[in-house]
N, C-alpha and C positions, 0 to 999 in steps of 0.2 A: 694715756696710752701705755700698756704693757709695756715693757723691752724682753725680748726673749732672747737669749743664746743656745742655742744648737749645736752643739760639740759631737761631731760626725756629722752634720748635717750633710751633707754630697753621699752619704751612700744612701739606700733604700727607705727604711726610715725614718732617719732624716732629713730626706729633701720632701718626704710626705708631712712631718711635722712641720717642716718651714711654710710649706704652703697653705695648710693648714691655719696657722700661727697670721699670716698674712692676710687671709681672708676674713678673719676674725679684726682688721686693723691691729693687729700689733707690730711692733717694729722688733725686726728678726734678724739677729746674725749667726751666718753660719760661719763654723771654725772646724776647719779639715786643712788635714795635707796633703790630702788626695793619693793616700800612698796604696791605696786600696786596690788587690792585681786583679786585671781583667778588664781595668779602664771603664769599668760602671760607674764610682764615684765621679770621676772627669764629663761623662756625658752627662750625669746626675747634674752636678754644676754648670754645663752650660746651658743646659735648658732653663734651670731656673735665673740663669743670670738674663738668657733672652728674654726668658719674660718676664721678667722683673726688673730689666734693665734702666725702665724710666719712673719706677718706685721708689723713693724716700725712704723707704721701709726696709727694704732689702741690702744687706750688705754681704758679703764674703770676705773672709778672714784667711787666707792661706798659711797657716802654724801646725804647727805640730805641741799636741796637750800633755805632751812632755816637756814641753817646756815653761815652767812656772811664771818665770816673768812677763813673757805673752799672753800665756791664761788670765794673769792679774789683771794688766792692762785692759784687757777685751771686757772682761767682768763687771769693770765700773760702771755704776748706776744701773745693773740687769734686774730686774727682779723675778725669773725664769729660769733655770738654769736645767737642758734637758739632754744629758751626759749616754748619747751613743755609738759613741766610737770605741770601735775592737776589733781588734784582728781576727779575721773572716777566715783566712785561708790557713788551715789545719797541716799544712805541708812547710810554710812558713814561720811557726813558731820555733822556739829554743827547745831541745829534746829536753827531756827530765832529770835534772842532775844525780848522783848517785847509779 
């Protein structure tokens, strides 16, 4: 069996990949901080946690992929690794230095 990690998986296409991922039998973990505004990643997540909730398959990871040491950690024995998470909202970035 696969192991896939999903890095953003709680937003849009992420939680389509997980599902996706899942009904193919692999085992999928998503990795989000759910920092995503507008509270779409949040409801992203709990739906998939409801229905995956009594799957073996499914896991969620609440980190943040800034953080190296958590990323390492989560990473062991993946062989998938399908890197979606970015900042969405264009109003919330750092303006342009200079």
């Amino acid at each position: 069996m696969k192991k896939v990690l999903v890095i953003g998986g709680a937003g849009f296409i992420g939680s389509n990949l997980t599902e996706h991922h899942l009904s193919k039998g692999c085992r999928v973990i998503v990795f989000d901080n759910l920092s995503r505004p507008g509270g779409g990643a949040k409801k992203n997540i709990e739906y998939l946690m409801s229905k995956y909730k009594d799957d073996p398959n499914f896991e969620f990871v609440q980190h943040d992929v800034r953080n190296l040491e958590q990323l390492r950690e989560v990473m062991k024995d993946v062989d998938a690794v399908f890197h979606v998470a970015a900042q969405t909202a264009m109003t919330t970035l750092s303006p342009m230095p200079g």
